[in-house]
C-alpha positions in Angstrom: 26.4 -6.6 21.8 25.6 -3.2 20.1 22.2 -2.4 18.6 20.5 0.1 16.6 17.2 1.8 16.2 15.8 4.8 15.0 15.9 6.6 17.8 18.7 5.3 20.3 21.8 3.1 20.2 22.9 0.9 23.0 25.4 -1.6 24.3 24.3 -3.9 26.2 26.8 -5.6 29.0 26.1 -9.0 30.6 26.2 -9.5 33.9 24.1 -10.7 37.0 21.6 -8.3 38.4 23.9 -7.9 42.0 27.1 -6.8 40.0 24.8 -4.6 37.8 23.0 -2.8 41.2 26.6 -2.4 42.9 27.4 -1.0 39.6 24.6 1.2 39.1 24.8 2.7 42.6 27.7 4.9 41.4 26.5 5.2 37.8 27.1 8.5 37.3 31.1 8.6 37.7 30.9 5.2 35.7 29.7 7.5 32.9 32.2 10.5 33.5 34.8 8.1 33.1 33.6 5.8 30.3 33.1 9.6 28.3 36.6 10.5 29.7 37.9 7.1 28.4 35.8 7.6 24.8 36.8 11.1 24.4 40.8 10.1 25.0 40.8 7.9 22.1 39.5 10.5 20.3 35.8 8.7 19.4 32.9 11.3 19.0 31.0 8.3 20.8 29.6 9.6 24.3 27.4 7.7 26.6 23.9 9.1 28.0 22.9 7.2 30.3 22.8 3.8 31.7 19.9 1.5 32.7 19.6 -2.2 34.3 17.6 -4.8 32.0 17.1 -8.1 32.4 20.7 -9.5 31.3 22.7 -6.8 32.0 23.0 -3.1 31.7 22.3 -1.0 28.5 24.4 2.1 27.9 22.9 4.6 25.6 25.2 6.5 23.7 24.5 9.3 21.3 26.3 7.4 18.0 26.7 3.8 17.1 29.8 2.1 18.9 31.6 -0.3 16.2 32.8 -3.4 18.1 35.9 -2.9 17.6 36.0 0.9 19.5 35.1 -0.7 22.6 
């Protein structure tokens, strides 16, 4: 699911909140490589950061991702 507001976009992942810690304890390569990934399909999409809600994770990116980019 993507979302917009006036000051951030996000995509926000399900998952449980063990698969999200595992996956946040080596959150900073995740985002190397998702910007590697973006930035090889030529998209001017790049991800800030990454943060556990609820849910999921949200990943903040600096432009609104269309569905069909990811």
């Amino acid at each position: 699911m993507t979302t917009k507001g006036p000051s951030h976009k996000q995509v926000i992942v399900s998952m449980n909140s063990e698969a999200a810690g595992r996956f946040l304890k080596n959150s900073s390569m995740h985002i190397i490589n998702i910007n590697r990934a973006l930035k090889n399909i030529k998209l001017k999409i790049m991800v800030d950061f990454i943060c556990v809600e609820d849910k999921g994770i949200v990943i903040s990116t600096n432009n609104i991702a269309l569905p069909s980019d990811l």
